[in-house]
C-alpha positions as a LaTeX table, in Angstrom:
\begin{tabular}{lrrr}
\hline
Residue & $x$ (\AA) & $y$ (\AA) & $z$ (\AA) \\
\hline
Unk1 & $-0.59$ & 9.97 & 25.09 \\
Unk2 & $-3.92$ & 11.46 & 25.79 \\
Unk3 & $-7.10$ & 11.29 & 23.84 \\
Unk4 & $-6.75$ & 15.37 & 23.41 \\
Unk5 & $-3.13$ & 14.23 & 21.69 \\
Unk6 & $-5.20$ & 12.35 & 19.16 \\
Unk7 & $-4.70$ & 13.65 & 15.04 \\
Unk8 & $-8.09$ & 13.23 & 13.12 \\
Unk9 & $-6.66$ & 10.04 & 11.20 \\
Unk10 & $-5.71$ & 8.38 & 14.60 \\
Unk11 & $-9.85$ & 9.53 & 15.51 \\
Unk12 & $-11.21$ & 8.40 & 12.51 \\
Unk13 & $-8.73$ & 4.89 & 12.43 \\
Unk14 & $-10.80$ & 4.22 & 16.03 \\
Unk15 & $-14.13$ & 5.15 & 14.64 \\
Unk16 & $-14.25$ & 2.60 & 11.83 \\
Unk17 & $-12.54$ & $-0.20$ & 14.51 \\
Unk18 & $-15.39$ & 0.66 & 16.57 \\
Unk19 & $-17.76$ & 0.24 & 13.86 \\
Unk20 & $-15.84$ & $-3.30$ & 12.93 \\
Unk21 & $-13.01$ & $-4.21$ & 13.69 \\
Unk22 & $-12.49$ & $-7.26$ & 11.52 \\
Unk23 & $-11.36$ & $-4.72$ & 8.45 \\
Unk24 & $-7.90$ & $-5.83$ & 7.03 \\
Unk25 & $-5.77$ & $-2.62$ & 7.44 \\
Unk26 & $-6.15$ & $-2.42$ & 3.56 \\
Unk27 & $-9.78$ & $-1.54$ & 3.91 \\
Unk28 & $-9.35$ & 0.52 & 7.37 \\
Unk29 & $-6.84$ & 2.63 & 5.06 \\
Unk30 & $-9.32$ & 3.28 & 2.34 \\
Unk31 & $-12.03$ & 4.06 & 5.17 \\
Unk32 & $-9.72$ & 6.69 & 6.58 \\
Unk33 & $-7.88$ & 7.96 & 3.45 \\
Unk34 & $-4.19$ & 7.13 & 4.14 \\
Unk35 & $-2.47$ & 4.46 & 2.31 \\
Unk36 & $-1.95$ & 0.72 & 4.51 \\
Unk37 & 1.47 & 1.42 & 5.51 \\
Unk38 & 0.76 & 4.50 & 7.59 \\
Unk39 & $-2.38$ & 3.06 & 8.44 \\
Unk40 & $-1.17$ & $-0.10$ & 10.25 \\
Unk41 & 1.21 & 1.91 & 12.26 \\
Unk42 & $-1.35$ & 4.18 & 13.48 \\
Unk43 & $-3.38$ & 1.00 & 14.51 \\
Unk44 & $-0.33$ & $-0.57$ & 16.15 \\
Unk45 & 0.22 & 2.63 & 17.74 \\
Unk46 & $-3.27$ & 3.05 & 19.22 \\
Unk47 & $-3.22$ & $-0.28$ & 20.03 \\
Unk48 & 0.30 & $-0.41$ & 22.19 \\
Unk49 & $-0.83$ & 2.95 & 23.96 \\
Unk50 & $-4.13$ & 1.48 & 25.17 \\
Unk51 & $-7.06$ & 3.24 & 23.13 \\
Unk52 & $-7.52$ & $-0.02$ & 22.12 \\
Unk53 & $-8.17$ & $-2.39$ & 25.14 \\
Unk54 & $-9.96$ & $-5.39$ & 22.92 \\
Unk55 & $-11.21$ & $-6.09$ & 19.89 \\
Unk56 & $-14.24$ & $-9.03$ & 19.72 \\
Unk57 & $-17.26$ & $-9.90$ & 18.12 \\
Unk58 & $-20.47$ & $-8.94$ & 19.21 \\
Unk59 & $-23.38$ & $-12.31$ & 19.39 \\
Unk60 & $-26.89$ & $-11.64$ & 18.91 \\
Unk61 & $-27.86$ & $-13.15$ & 22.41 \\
Unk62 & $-31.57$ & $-14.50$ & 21.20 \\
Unk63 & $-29.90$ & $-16.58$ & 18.62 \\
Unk64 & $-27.82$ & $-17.92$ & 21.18 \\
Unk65 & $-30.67$ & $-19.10$ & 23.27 \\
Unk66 & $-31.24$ & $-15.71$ & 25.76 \\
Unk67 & $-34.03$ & $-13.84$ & 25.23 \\
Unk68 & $-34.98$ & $-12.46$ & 28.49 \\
Unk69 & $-32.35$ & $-9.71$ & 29.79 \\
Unk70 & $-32.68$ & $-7.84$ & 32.84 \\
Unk71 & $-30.86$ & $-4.62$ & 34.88 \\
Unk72 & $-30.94$ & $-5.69$ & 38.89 \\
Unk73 & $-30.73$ & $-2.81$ & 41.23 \\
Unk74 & $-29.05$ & $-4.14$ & 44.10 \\
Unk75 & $-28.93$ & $-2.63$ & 48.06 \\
Unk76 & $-26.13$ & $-4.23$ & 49.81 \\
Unk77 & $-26.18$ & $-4.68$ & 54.09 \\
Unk78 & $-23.85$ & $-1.98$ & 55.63 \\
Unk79 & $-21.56$ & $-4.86$ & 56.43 \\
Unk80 & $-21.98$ & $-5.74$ & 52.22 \\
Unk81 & $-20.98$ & $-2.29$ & 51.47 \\
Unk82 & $-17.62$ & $-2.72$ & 54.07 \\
Unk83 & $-16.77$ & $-5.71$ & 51.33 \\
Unk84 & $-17.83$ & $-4.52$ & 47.85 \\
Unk85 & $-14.91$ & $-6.74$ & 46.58 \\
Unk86 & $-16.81$ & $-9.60$ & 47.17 \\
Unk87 & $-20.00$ & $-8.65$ & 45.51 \\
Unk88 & $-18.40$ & $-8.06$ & 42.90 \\
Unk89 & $-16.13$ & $-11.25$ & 42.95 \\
Unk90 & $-19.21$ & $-13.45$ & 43.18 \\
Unk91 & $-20.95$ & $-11.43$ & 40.13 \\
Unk92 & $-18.25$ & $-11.07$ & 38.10 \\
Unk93 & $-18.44$ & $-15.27$ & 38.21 \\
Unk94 & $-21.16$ & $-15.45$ & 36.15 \\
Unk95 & $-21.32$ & $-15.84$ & 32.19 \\
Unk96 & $-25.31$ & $-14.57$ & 32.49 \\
Unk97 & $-24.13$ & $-11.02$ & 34.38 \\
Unk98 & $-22.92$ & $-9.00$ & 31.05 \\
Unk99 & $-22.03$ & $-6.10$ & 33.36 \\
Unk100 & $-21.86$ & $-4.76$ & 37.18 \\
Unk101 & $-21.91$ & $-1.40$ & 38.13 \\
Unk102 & $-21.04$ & 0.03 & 42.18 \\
Unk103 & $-22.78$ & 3.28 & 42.20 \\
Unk104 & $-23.13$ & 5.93 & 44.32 \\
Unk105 & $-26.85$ & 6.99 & 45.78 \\
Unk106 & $-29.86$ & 5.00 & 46.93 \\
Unk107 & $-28.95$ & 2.22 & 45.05 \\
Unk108 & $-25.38$ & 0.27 & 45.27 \\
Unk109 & $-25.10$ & $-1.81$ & 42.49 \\
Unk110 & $-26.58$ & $-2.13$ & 38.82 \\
Unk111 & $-26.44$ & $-5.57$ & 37.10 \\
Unk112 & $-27.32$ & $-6.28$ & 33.64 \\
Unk113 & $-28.01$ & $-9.83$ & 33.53 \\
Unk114 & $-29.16$ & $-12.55$ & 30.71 \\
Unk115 & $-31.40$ & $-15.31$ & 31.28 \\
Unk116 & $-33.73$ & $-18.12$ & 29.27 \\
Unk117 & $-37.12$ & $-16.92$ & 30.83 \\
Unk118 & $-38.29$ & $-16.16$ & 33.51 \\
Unk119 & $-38.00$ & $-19.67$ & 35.21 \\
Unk120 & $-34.17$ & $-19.20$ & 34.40 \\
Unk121 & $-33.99$ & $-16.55$ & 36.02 \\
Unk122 & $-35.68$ & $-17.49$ & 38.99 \\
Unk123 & $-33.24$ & $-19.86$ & 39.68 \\
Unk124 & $-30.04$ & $-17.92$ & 39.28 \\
Unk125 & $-31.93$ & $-15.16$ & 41.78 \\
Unk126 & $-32.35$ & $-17.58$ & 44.81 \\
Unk127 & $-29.50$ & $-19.61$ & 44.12 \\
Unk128 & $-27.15$ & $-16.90$ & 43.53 \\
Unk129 & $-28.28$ & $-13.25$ & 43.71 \\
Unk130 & $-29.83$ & $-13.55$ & 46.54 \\
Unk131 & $-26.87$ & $-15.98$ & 48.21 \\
Unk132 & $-23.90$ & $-13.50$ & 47.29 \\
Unk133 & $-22.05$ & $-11.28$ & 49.62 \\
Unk134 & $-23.77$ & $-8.45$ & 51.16 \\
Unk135 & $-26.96$ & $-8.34$ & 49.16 \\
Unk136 & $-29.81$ & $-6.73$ & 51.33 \\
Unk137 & $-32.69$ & $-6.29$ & 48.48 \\
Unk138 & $-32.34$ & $-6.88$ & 44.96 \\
Unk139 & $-35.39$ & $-5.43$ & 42.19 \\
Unk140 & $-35.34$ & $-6.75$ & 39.48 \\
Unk141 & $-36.68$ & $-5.42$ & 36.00 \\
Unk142 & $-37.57$ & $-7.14$ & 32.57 \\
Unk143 & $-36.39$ & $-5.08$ & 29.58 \\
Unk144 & $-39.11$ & $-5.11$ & 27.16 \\
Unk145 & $-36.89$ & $-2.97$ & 23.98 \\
Unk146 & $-33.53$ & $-2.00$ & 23.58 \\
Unk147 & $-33.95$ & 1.65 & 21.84 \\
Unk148 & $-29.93$ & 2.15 & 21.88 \\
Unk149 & $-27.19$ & $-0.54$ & 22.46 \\
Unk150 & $-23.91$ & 0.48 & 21.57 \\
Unk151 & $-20.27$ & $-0.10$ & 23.11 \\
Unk152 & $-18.77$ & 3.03 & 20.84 \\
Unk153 & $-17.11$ & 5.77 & 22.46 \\
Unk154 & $-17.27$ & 9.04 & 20.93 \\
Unk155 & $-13.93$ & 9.98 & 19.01 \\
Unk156 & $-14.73$ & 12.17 & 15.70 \\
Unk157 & $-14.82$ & 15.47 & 18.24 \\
Unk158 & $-14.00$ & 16.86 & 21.46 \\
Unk159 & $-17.43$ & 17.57 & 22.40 \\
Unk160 & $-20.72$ & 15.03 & 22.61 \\
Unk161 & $-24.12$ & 16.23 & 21.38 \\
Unk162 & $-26.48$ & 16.36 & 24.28 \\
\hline
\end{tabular}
């Protein structure tokens, strides 16, 4: 099953799980206008053919003590780029890197990584940014305001609004 194989119940069912996911499948009926039966099924159905990979809850990370986030752009040695896997083995180690991205371009690697201040982060660049696999030059830069955080996909239509 494909995402173009998707009814508009099974888009809007993955909508409102998007939106929250802790719904009982009472309430995720009403949202959707089928009765829980059909409902559930749907769910179970999305869930068993992967549209669902997870479902978790989402921490404010200032309240939980980590104010200071920034997005690394990392250049990797020619002989770093030969062993990506262990980049991203040694990144993907640490609670305080929320996500790692290998791109293509001038730039090999995006991080998005959490820290106390700017002390705190100090430490976990020398002691392990700059100490992993591979990395030639990292630059790293302080977000100041998120304008747009979301982890929703796009599901009501086939096409995105520019």
């Amino acid at each position: 099953m494909e995402a173009h194989d998707l009814d508009v119940l099974d888009r809007r069912i993955l909508a409102q799980v998007q939106e929250d996911a802790s719904l009982t499948s009472g309430e995720l009926a009403e949202a959707v206008g089928l009765s829980q039966a059909p409902c559930w099924r749907r769910l179970q159905r999305l869930r068993t053919r992967g549209f669902i990979c997870r479902e978790v809850a989402l921490l404010d990370r200032e309240r939980m003590g980590w104010p200071l986030q920034l997005m690394v752009q990392v250049q990797l040695s020619q002989h770093g780029r030969a062993n990506v896997a262990e980049f991203t083995s040694a990144m993907s180690r640490h609670a305080r890197v929320l996500e790692c991205f290998i791109l293509l371009g001038s730039v090999d690697a995006i991080l998005k990584v959490l820290a106390r201040d700017i002390r705190d982060y100090e430490e976990f660049f020398y002691e392990h940014l700059s100490q992993a696999p591979g990395v030639r030059e990292a630059n790293s830069m302080v977000v100041l305001s998120e304008f747009k955080l979301t982890t929703a996909i796009p599901v009501l239509t086939d096409t995105v609004s520019s």
